[in-house]
N, C-alpha and C positions, 0 to 999 in steps of 0.2 A: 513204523515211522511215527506213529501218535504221539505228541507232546507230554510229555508225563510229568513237566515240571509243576504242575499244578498239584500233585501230590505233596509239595513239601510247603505250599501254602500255611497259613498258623490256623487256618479253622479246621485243619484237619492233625489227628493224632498219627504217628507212629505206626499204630496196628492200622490205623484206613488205609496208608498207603501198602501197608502190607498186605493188605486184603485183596486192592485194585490190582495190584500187580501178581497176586497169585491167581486170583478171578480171570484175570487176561490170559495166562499160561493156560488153566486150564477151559476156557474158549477156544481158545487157538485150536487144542490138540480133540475139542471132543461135538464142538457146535459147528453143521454146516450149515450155511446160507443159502438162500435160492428158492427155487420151488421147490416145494414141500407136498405136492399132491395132494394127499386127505389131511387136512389140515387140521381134522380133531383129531385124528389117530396122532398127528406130530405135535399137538396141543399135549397131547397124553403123556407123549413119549419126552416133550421137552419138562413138563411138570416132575414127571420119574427121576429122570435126571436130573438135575438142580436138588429133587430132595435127598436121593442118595449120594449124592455130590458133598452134602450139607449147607449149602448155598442157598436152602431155603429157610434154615434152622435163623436167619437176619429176618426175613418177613416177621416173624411172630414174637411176640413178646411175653417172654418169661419165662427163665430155665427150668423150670418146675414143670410147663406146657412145651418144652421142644423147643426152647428158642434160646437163639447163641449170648442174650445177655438179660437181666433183669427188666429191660422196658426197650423197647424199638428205638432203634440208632438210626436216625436222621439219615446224617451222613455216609452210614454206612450204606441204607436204602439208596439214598442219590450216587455214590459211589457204583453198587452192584446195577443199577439198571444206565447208567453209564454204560459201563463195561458192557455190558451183554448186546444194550442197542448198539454199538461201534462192532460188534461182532454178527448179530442178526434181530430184526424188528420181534418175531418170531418167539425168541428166548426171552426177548425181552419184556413181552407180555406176558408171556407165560409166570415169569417169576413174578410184576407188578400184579398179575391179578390172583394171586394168593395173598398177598399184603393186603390190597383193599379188601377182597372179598371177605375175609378173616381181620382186618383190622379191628373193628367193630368191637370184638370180642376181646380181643387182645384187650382192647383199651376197657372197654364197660361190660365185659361178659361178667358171667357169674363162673364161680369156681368150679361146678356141674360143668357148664357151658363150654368154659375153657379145657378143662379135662376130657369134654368127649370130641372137641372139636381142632382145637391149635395142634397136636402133636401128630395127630394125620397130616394137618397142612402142610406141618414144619416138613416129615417126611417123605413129603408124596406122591402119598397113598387117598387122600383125598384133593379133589378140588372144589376153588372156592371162588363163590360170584358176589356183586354189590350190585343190588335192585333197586335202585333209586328213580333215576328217570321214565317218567309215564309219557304217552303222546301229546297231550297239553302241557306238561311240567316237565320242564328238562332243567334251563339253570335256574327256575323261578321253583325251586323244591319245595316251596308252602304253598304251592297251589297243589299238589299231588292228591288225587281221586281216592285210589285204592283205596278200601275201607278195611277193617279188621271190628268186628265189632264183640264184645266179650257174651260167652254163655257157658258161665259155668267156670270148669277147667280151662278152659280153651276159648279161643276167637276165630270167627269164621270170616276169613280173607275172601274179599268180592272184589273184580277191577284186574287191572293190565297192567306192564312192565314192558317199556321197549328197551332197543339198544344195549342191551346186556349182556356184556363182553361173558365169555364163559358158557352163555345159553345153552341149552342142549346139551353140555357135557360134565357139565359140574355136580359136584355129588351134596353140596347144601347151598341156598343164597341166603344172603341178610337182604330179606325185605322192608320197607319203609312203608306205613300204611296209618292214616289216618284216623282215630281214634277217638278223638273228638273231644276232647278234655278242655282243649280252650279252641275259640276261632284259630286258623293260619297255621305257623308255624309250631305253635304250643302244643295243637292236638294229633301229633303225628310220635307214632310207636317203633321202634324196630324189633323184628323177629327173625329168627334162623327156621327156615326154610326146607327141609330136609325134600328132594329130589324122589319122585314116584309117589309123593303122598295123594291123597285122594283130593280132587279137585283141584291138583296144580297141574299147567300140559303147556307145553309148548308150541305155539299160536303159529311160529312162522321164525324161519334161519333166514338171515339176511346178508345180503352180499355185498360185502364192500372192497373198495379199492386196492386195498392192502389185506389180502384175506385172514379172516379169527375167526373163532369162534363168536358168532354173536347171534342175539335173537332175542323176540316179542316172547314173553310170558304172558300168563291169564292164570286166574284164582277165581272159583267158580263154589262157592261155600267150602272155599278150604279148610278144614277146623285144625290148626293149630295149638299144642298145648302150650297154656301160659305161661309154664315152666319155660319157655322159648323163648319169652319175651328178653330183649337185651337193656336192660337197663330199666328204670319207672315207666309208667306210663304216661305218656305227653312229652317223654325225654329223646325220642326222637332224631329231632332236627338238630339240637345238641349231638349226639350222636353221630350223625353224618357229617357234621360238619367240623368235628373234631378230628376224625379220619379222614377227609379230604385236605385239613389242613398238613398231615404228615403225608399225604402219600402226593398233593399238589405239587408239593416241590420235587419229587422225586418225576414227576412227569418233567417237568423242565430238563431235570438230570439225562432222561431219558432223549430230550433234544438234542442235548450236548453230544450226547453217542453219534447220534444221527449227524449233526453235522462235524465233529470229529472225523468221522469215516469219510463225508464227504471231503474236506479240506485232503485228507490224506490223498483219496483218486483223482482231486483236483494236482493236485503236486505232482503224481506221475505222468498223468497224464500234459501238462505245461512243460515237464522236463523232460518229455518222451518225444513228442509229438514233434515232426520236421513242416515245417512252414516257410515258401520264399528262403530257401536257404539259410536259414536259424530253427533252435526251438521256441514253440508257441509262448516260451517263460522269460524269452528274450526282448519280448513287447509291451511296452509299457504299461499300455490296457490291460496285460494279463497279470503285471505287476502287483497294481494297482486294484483288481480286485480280490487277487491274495493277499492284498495287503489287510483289506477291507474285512476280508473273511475270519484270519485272525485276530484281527481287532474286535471284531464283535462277537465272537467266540469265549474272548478273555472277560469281556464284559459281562455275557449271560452267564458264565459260570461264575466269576464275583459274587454274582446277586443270588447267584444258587446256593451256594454253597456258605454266603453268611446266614441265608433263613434257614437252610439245614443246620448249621452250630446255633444261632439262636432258639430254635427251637428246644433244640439236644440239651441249653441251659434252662430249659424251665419257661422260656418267654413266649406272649403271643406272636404269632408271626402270620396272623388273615395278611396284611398291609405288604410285607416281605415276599411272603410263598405267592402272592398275586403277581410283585413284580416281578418275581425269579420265572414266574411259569409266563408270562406276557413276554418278558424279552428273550427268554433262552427259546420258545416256540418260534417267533416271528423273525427272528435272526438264523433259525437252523433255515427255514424257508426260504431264508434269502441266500443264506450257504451256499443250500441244494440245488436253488434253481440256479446259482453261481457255474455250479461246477457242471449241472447238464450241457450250460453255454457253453462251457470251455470242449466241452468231450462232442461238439457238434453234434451231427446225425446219431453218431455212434449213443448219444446220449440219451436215446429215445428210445430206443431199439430193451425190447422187453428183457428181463434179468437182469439188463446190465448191473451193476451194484450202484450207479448215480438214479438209475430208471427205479428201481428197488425202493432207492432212500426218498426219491418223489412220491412217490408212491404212500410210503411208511410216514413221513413227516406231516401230512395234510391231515390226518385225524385229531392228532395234539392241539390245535390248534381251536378246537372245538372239546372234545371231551374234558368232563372237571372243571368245567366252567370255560367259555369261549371268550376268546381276546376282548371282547364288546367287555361280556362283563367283569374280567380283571381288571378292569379298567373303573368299572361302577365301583368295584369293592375296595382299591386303591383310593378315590374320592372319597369315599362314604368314610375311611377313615380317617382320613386327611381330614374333612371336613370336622369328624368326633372329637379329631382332637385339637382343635381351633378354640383360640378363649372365644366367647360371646360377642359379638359390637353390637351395641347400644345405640338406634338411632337417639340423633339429636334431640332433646326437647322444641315443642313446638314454639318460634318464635325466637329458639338461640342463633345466634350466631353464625353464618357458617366459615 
């Protein structure tokens, strides 16, 4: 029943909608939904799949490295995790967190780097985490502890990692860890992380509403070889924040799934349901919030899918990928909670697929920067790109 006319939109090609609409077919026929019971064993098993599918072969960039074209396609990103979150939350983490985890590399690895690291991703056969947020530093990322500090070949990582999608079962992270080359933001490094090395362990798996893999890291004189390091040193926060600019919008995308699906169980449900002898779709109220739901549906995607082709052309897009992820998050939210109304009781009631998508929707809205700060980062450039005003000389005129 999903709207699929948004496919023939102009910011997207020919092959994306080919993609969506092949991506959909084979969800249908091979992704189920629901409880999942050992959730990393179905982490594992949904990563498997996607790689040997080739559905993974879009995460990583660079045919040389595994990846389906010379540099990361935006829109294909926001496309495929679309698709998957409208099928299950579940898959659709699975495949965003090989993109970020590995983006890093993609974008600033070294050709070593990339060759031992993107073509497992692309396949797999390995998994991949992004270590950024500490328990003081989550979207304030230049205040982040962790140290790395150099001896020799190598740097020995001291400090903590929380909220790290992947935790416990990923086979490398890209750590983020302070360096010291300039105060703030300047003296922060990243490095690949390789899983069982000595002085890295897993502190604690943490449970959350919509279950994944997640959990606190610690680095206790971890010596990492500087061969690891991704990119200069002090380059960092660049770094990070270049791969959040491509994969932020794809989290929006990811909303779009989410309330897609919901809109969808809203409509069966309004043109199912018997009420006072009519259906629930015969009342105006219900109208009129279907109205609402597609209208802001069309909207967040708009915004998503131009900072997805902006990007695709070469342009910044901090200012864009903020708006795209603030309104397609806050709009599936109000989707979802739309449609639990409509499904009353029944809406609440565990599994259901509206209970699911409550469930799935409330971490976006926080993770990759939370709604507060899209909002800071939307100013700040608004604000950059404002000509000067010059108060008045003292004594002129007013």
């Amino acid at each position: 029943m999903a709207d699929k006319s948004y496919l023939d939109w102009p910011f997207l090609a020919p092959h994306h909608a080919e993609l969506a609409r092949s991506l959909d077919a084979w969800a249908a026929a091979n992704i189920v939904d629901g409880h999942h019971g050992d959730v990393d064993a179905a982490c594992r098993h949904l990563v498997a799949q996607l790689g040997a599918a080739g559905w993974l072969r879009h995460a990583v960039g660079g045919k040389e490295w595994g990846g389906h074209g010379d540099a990361l396609d935006t829109r294909a990103l926001c496309l495929i995790r679309e698709t998957l979150a409208r099928h299950s939350g579940l898959a659709d983490f699975a495949f965003a967190m090989q993109g970020l985890g590995s983006g890093a590399i993609s974008l600033f690895g070294s050709a070593d780097q990339r060759a031992a690291y993107l073509p497992r991703v692309a396949s797999g056969t390995a998994i991949a985490a992004f270590a950024l947020s500490e328990p003081q530093a989550g979207s304030d990322v230049a205040s982040l502890a962790c140290a790395a500090v150099r001896d020799g070949d190598y740097y020995v990582l001291d400090g903590e990692k929380t909220w790290i999608s992947n935790g416990g079962i990923a086979d490398f992270y890209v750590v983020f860890a302070r360096t010291g080359e300039q105060p703030g933001a300047r003296g922060i490094s990243a490095f690949i992380v390789d899983a069982g090395l000595p002085g890295f362990a897993i502190a604690e798996r943490i449970n959350v509403i919509a279950p994944h893999p997640l959990a606190r890291l610690t680095f206790t004189g971890c010596r990492v070889p500087a061969s690891q390091r991704i990119g200069a040193a002090g380059q960092g926060f660049k770094v990070a924040m270049a791969t959040l600019d491509v994969f932020r919008t794809s989290v929006a995308a990811a909303a779009l799934g989410f309330a897609r699906r919901a809109l969808d169980e809203a409509l069966v449900r309004a043109t199912g349901r018997q009420m006072f002898g009519q259906v629930l779709a015969d009342f105006q109220l219900t109208q009129a919030r279907l109205a609402q739901m597609a209208t802001g549906i069309d909207a967040a995607a708009l915004l998503t899918y131009r900072a997805a082709w902006q990007r695709d052309q070469g342009r910044n897009v901090t200012k864009e990928a903020a708006m795209a992820k603030l309104t397609a998050t806050e709009t599936a939210q109000q989707v979802i909670d739309g449609a639990v109304q409509l499904f009353g009781g029944l809406g609440v009631v565990s599994e259901q697929p509206v209970e699911r998508l409550y469930r799935e929707i409330r971490a976006l809205r926080i993770y990759e920067g939370a709604t507060e700060v899209q909002q800071l980062i939307i100013a700040r450039e608004l604000l950059r790109a404002a000509p000067p005003v010059h108060p008045p000389e003292r004594g002129a005129a007013t």
